[in-house]
N, CA and C of each residue as an Amber inpcrd file, in Angstrom:
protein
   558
   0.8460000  -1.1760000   0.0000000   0.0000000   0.0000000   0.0000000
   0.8880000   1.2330000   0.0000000   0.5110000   2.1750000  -0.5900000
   1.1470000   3.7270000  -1.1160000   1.0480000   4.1510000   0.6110000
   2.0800000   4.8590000   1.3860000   2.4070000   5.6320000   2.5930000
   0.9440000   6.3470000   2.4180000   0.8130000   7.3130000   1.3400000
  -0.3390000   8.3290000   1.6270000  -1.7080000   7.7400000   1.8290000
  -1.8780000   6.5000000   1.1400000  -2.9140000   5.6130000   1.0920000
  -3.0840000   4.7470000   2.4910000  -2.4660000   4.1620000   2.9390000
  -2.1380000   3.9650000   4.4410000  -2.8240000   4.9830000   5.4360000
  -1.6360000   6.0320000   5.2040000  -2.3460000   7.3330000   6.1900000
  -3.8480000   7.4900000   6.2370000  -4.2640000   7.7740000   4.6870000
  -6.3580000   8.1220000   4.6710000  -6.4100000   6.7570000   5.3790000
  -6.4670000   5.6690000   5.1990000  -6.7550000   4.5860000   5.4950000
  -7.4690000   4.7700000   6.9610000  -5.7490000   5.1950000   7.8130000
  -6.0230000   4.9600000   9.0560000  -6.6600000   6.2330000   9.6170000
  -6.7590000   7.3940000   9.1570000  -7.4680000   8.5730000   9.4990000
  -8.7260000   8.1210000   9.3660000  -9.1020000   7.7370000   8.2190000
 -10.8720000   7.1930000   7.8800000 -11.4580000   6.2880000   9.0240000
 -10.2060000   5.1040000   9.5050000 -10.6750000   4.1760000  10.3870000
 -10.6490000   4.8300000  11.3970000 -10.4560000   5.6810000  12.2400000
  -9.8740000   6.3100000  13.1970000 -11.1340000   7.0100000  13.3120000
 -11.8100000   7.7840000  12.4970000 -13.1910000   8.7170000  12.4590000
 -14.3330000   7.6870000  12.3680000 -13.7500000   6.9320000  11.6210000
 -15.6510000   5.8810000  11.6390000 -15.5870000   5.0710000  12.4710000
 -14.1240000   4.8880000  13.4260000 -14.0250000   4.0750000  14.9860000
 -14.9180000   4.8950000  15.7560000 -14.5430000   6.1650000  15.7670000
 -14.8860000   7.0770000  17.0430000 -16.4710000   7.0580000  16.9300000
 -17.0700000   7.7770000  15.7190000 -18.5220000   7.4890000  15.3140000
 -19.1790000   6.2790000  15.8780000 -18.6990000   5.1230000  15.7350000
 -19.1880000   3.8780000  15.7700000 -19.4190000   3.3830000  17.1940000
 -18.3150000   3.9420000  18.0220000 -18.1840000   3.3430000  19.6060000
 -18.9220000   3.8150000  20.1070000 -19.3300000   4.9170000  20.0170000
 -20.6260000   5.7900000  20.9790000 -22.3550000   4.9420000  20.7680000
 -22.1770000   4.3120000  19.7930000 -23.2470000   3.2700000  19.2280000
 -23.5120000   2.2560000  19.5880000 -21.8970000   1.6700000  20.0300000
 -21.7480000   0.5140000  20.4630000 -21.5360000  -0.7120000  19.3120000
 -21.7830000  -0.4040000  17.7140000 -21.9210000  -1.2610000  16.5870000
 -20.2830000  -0.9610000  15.6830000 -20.2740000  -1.9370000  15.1720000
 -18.4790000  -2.2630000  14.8590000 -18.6630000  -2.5920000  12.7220000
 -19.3080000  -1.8070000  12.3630000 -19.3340000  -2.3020000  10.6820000
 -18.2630000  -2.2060000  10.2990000 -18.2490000  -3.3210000   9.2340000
 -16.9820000  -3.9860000   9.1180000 -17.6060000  -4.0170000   7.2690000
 -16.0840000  -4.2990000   6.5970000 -16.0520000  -5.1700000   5.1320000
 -15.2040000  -6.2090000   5.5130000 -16.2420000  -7.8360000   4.6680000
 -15.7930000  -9.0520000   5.0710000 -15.2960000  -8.7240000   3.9300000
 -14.0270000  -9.5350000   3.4350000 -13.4420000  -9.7340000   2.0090000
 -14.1710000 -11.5710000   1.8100000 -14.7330000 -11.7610000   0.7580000
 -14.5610000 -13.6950000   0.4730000 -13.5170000 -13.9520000   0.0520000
 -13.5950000 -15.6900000  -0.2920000 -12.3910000 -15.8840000  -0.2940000
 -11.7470000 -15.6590000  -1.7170000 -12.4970000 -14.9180000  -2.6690000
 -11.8240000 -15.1680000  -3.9130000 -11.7610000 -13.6880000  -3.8190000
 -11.3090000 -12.7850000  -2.9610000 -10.9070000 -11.2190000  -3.1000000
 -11.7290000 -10.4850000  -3.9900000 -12.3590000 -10.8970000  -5.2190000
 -12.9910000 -10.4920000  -6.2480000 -14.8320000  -9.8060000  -5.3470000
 -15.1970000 -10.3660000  -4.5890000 -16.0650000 -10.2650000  -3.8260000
 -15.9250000  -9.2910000  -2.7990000 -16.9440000  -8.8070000  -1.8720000
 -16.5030000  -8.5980000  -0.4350000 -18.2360000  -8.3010000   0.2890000
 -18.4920000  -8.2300000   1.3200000 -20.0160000  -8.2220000   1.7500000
 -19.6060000  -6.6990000   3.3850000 -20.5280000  -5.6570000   3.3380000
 -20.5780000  -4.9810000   4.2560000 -21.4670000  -5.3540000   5.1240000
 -21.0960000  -5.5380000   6.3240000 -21.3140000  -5.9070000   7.4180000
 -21.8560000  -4.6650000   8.5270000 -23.0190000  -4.4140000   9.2300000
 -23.2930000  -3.7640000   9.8440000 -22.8860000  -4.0300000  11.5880000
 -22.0810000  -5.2720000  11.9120000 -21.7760000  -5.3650000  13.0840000
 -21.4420000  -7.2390000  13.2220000 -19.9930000  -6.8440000  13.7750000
 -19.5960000  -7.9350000  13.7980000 -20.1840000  -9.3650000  14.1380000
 -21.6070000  -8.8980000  15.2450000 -22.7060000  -9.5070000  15.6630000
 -24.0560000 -10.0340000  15.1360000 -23.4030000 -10.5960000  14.3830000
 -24.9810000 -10.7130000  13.5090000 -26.4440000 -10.4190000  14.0610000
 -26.1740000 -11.0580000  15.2830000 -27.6610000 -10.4890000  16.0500000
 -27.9340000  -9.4700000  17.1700000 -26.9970000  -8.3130000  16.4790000
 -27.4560000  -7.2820000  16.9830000 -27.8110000  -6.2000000  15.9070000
 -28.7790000  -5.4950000  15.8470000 -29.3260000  -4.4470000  15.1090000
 -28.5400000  -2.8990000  15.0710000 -27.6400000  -3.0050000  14.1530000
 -27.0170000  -2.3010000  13.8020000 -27.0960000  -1.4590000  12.4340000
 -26.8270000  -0.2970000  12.0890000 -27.7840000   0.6090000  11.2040000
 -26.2560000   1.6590000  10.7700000 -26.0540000   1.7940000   9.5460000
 -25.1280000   2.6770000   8.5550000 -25.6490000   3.2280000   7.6740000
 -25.4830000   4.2930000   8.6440000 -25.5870000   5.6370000   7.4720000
 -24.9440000   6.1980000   6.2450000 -25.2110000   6.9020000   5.6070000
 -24.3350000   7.0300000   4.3360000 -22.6720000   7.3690000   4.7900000
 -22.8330000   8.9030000   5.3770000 -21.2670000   9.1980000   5.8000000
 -20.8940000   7.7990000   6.1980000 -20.9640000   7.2160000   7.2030000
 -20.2970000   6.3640000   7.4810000 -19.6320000   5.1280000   6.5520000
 -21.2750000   4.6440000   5.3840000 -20.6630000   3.8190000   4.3420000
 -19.4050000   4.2500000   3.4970000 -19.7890000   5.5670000   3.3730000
 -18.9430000   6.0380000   2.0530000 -17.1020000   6.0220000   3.0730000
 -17.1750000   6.4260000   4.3160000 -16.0400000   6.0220000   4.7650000
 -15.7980000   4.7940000   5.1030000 -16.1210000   4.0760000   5.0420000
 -16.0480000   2.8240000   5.5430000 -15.5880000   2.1970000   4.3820000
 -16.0950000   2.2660000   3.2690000 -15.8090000   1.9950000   1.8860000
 -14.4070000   1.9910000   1.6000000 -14.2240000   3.2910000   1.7860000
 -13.2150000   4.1020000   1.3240000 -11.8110000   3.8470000   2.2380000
 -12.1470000   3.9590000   3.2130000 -10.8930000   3.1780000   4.4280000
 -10.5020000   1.7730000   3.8680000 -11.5210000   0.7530000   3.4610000
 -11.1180000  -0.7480000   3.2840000 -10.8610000  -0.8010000   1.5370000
 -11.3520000   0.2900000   0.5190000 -10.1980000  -0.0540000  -0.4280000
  -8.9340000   0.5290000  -0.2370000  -8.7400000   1.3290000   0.6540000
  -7.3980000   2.1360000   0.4060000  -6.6340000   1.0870000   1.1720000
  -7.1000000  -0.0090000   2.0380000  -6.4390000  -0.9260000   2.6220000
  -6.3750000  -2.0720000   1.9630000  -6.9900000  -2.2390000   0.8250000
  -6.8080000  -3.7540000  -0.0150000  -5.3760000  -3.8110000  -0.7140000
  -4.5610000  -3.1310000  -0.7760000  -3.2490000  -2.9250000  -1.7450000
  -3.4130000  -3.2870000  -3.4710000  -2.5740000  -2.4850000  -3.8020000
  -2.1570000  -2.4520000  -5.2990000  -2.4490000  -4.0250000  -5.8860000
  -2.0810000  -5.2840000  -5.2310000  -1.9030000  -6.5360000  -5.7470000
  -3.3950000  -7.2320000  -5.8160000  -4.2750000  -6.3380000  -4.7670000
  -5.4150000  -7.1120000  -4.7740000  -6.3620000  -7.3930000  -6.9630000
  -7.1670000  -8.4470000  -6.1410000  -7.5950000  -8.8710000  -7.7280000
  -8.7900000  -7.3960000  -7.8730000  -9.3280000  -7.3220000  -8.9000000
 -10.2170000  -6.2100000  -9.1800000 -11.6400000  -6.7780000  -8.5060000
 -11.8920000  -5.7480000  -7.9070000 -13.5210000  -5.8360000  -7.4120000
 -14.5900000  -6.3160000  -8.1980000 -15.4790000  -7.2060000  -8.0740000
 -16.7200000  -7.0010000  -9.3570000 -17.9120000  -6.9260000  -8.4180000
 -17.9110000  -7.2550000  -7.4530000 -18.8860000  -6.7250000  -6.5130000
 -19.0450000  -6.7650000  -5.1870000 -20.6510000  -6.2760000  -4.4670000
 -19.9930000  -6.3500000  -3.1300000 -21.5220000  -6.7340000  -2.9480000
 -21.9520000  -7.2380000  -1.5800000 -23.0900000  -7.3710000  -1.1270000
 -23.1320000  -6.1410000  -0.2770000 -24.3530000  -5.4630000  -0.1580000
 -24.4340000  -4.2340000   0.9680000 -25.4240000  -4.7400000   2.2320000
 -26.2780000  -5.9880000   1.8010000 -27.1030000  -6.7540000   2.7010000
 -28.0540000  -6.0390000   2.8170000 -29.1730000  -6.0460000   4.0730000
 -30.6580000  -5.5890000   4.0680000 -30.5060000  -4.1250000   3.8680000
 -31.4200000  -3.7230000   3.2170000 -31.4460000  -2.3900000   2.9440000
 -31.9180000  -1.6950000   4.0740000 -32.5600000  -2.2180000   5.1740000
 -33.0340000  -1.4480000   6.4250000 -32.1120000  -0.9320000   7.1680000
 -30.8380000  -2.0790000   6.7180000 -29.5470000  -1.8580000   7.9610000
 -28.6030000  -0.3650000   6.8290000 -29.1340000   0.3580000   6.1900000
 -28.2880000   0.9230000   5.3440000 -30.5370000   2.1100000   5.4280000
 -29.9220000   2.8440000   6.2180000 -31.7440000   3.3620000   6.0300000
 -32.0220000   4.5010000   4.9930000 -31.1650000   5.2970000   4.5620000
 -30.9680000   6.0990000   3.5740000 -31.1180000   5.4040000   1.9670000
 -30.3900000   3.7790000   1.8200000 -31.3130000   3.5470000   0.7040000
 -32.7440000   2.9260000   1.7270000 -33.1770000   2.2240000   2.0320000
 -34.4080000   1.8380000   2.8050000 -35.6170000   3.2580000   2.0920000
 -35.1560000   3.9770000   2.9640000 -35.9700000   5.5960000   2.4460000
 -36.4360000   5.5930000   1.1110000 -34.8180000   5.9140000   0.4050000
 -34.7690000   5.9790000  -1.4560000 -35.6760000   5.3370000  -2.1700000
 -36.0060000   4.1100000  -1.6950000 -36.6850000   2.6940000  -2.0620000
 -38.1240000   3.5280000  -2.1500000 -38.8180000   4.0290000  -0.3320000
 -39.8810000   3.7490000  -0.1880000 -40.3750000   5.3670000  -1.3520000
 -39.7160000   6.1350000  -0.9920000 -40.1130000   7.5340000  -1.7170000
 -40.1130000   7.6030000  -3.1810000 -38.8130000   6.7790000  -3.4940000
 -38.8310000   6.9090000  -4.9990000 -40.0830000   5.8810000  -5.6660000
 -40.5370000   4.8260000  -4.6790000 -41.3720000   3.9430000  -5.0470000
 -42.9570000   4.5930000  -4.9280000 -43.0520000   5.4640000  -4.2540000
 -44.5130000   6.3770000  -3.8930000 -44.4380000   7.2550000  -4.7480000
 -43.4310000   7.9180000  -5.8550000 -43.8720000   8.7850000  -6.9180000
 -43.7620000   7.8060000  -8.2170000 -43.5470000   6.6030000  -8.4400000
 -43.3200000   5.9880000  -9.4730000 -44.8320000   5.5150000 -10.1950000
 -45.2540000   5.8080000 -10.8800000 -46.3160000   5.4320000 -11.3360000
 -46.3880000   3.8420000 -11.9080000 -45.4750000   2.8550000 -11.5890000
 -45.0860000   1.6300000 -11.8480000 -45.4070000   0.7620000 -10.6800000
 -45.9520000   1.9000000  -9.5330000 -45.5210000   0.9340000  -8.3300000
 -47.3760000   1.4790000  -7.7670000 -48.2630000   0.0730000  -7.1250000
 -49.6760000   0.3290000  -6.8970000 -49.2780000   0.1830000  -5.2750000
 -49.2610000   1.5700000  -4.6880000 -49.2010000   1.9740000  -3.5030000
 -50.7270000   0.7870000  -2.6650000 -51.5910000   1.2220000  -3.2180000
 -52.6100000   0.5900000  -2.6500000 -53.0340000  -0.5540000  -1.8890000
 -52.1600000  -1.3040000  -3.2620000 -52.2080000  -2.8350000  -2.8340000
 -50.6060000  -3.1710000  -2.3210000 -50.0240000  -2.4870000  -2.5560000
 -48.4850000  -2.7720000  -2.0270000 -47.5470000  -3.5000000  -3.0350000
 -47.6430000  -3.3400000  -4.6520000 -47.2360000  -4.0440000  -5.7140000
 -46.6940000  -3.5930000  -6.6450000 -45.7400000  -4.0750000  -7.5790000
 -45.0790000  -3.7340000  -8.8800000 -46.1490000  -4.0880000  -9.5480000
 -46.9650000  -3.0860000 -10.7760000 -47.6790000  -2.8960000 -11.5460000
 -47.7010000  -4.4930000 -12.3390000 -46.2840000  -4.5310000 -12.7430000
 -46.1130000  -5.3250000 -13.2310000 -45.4360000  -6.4980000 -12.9800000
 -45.9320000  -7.0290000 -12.0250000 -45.5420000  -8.3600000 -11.2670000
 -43.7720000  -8.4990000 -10.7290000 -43.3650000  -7.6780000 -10.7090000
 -41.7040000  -8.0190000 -10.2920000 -41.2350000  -7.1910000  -9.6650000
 -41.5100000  -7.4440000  -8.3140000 -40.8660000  -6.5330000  -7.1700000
 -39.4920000  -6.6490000  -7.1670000 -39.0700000  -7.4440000  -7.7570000
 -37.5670000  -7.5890000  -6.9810000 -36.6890000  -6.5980000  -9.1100000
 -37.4050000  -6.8890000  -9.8040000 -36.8370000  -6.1090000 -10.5850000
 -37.1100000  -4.1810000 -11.0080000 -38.4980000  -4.1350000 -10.0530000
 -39.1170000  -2.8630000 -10.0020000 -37.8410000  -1.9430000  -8.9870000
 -37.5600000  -2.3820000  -7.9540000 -36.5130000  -1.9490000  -6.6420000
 -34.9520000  -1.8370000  -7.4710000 -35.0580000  -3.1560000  -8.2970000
 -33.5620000  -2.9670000  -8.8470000 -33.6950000  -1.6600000  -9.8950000
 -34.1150000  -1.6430000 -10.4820000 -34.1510000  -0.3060000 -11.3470000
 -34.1280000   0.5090000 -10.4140000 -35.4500000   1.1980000  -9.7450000
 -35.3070000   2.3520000  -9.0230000 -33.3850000   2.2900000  -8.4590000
 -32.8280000   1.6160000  -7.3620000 -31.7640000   1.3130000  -7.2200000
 -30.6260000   2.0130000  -8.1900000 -30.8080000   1.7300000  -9.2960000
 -29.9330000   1.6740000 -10.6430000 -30.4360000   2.9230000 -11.1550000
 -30.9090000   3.8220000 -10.7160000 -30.8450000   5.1000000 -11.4560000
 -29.7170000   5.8850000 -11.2810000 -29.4250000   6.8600000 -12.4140000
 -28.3840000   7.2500000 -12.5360000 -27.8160000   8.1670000 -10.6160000
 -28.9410000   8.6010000 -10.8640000 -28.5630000   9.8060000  -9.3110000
 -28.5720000   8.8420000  -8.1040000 -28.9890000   7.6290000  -8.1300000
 -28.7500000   6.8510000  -7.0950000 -26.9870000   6.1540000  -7.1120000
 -26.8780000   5.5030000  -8.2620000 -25.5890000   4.8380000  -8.7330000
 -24.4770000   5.9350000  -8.0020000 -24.5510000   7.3890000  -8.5310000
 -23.8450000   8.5320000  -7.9060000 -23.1880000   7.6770000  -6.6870000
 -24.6770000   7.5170000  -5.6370000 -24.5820000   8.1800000  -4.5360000
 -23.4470000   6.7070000  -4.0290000 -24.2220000   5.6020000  -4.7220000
 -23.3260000   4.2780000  -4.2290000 -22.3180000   4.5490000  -4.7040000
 -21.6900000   4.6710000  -5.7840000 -20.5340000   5.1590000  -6.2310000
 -19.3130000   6.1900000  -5.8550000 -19.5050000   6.7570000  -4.6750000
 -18.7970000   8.0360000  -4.1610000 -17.3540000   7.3170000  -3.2870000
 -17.9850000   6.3190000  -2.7840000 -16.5760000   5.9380000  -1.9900000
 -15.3830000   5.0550000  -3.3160000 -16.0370000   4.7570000  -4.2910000
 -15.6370000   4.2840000  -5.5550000 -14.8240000   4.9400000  -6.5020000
 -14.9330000   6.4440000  -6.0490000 -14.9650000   6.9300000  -7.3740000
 -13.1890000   7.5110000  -7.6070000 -12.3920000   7.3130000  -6.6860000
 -10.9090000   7.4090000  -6.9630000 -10.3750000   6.5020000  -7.4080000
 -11.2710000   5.1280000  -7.6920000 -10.3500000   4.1680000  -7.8680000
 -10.7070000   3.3010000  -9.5530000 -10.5780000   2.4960000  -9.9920000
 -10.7250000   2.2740000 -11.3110000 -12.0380000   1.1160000 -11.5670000
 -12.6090000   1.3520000 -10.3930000 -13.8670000   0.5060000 -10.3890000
 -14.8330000   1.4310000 -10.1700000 -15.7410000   1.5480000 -10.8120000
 -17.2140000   2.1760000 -10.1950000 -18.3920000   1.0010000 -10.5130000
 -18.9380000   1.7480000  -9.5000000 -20.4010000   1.0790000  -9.4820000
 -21.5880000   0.8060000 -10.6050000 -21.5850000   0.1880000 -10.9510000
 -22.6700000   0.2050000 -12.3540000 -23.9050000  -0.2820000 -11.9260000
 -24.3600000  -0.8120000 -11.6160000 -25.4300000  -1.0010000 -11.5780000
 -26.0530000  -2.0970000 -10.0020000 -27.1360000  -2.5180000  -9.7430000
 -27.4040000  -2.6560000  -8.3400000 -28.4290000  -4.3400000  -8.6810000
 -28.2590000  -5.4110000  -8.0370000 -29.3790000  -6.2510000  -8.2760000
 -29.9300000  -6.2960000  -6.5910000 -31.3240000  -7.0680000  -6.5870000
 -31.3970000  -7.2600000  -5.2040000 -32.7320000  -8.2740000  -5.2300000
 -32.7640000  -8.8290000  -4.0920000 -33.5840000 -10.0770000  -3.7850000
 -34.7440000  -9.8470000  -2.5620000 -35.6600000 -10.1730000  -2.1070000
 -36.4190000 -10.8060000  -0.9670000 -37.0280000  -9.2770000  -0.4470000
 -37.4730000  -8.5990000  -1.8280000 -38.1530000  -7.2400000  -1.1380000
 -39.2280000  -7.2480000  -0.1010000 -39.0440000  -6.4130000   0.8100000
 -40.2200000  -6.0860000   1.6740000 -40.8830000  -5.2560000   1.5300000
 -42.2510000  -5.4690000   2.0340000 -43.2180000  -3.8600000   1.4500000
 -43.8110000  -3.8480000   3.3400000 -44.2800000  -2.7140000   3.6350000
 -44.9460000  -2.0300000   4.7470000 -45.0450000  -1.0230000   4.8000000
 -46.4510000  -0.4600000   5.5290000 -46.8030000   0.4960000   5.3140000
 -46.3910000   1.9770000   5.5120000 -46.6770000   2.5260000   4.9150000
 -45.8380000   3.9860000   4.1650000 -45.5230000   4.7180000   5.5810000
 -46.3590000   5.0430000   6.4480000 -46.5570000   5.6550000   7.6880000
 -45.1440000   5.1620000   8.4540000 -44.6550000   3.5860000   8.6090000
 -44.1280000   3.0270000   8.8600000 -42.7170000   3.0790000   8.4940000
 -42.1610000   3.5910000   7.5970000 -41.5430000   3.5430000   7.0030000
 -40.7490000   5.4960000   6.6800000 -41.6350000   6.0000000   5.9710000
 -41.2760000   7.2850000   5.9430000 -41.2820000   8.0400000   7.3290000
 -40.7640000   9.1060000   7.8680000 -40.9260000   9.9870000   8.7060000
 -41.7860000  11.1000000   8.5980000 -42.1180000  11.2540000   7.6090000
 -43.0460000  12.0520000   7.1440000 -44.7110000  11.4590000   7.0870000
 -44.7860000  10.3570000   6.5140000 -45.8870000   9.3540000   7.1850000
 -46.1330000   9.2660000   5.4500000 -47.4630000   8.8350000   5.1010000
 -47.7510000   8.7040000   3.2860000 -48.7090000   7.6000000   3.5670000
 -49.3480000   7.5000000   2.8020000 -50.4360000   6.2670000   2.2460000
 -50.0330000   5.0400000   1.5670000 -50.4830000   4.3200000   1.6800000
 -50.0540000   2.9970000   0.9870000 -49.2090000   2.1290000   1.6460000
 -48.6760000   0.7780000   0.4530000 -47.6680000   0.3160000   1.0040000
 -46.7120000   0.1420000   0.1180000 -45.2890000   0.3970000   1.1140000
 -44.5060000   0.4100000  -0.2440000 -43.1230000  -0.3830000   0.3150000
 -42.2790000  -0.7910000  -0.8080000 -41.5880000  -1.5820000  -0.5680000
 -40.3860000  -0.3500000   0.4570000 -38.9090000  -1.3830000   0.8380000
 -38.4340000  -0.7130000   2.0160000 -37.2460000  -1.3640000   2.1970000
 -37.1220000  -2.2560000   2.0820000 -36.0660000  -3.2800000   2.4900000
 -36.2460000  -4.4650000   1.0730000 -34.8090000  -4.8240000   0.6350000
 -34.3370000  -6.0680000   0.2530000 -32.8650000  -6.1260000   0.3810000
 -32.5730000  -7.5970000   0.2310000 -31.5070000  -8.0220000  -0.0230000
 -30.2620000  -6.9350000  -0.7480000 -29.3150000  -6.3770000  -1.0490000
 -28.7430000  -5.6280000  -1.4310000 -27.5730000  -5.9100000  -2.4250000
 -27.0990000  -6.2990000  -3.8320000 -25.9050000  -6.3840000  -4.1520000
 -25.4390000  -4.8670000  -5.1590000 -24.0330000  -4.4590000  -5.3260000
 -23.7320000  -3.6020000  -6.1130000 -22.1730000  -4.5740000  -7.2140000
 -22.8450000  -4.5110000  -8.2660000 -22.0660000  -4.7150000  -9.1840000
 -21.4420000  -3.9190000  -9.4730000 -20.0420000  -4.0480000 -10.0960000
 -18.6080000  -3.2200000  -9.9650000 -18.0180000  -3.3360000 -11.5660000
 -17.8870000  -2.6980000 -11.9380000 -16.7240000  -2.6420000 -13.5210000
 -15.5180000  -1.7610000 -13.8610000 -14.7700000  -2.1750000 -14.5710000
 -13.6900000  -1.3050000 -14.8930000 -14.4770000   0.4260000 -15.1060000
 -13.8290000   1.3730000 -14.2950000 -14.4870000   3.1270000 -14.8240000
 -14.2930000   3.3000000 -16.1610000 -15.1020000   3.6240000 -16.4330000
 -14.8700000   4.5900000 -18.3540000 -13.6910000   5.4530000 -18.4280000
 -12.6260000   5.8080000 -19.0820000 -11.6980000   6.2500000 -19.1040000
 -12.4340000   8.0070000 -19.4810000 -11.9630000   9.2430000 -18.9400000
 -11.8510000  10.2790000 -18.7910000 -11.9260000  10.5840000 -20.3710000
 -12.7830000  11.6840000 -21.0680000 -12.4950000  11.7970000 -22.4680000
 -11.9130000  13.2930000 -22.3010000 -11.1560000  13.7370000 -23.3520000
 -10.5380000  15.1470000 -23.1820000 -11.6070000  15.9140000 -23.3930000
């Protein structure tokens, strides 16, 4: 690892330590075993209810690639896990899903029968990709696009802070697919 890369490393870990202890919750990136992978972890405890916020992802991110070194294999993706434990997308989900005219608040459904591909799109919009993409974006991988599994829907009140009608989805399964960045055009 590059000295300067080291340093952010341990400054990043050092700020999302301090954040984290007052919480009592320890999020972590597992690497698998084929390096090509890796899954974010909201607490070393599986069964404790632990919750990451964006600042924190995007450092957290950003601390554990600057710690993978030069030799590691290239990223192609990562699991981010339940979207509840990550509540900022959780939110994204339920709001962007209550103005979508694709999505029947009423009954709590994708118009068109596929919740789990209705969430992945919303997910995969460009201004969302951004936002997953930020701890990404120094390095030669970005984020392209998002799949996800085992959506949950409940009711809007429930879910938003603001309160809303209907029911809308809120939580699934979480993966972000990874690719070489587009090279810079002059």
């Amino acid at each position: 690892m590059k000295p300067r890369h080291a340093l952010l490393a341990a400054a990043l870990c050092a700020c999302v330590g301090a954040a984290i202890a007052q919480e009592g919750c320890e999020p972590y990136v597992e690497n698998h075993r084929d390096l090509e992978t890796a899954a974010l972890r909201p607490h070393r405890d599986a069964f404790r209810s632990c919750i990451i916020d964006e600042a924190t992802y995007a450092a957290l991110i950003s601390a554990w690639l600057a710690s993978r070194g030069d030799a590691a294999p290239p990223l192609r993706g990562m699991s981010l896990g339940r979207a509840v434990n990550l509540p900022w997308i959780s939110e994204y989900i339920a709001r962007t899903a209550l103005r979508d005219p694709r999505w029947d608040a009423a009954r709590g459904r994708d118009r068109n029968g596929d919740i789990n591909g209705f969430v992945t799109a919303l997910l995969s919009r460009p201004e969302f990709l951004r936002r997953l993409d930020a701890p990404f974006a120094a390095t030669p991988r970005a984020v392209r696009t998002v799949s996800v599994e085992k959506v949950l829907v409940t009711k809007a009140r429930d879910i938003l802070p603001d309160g809303g009608k209907g029911r809308l989805p809120y939580d699934a399964q979480v993966w972000i697919v990874l690719e070489p960045r587009p090279a810079a055009t002059p």
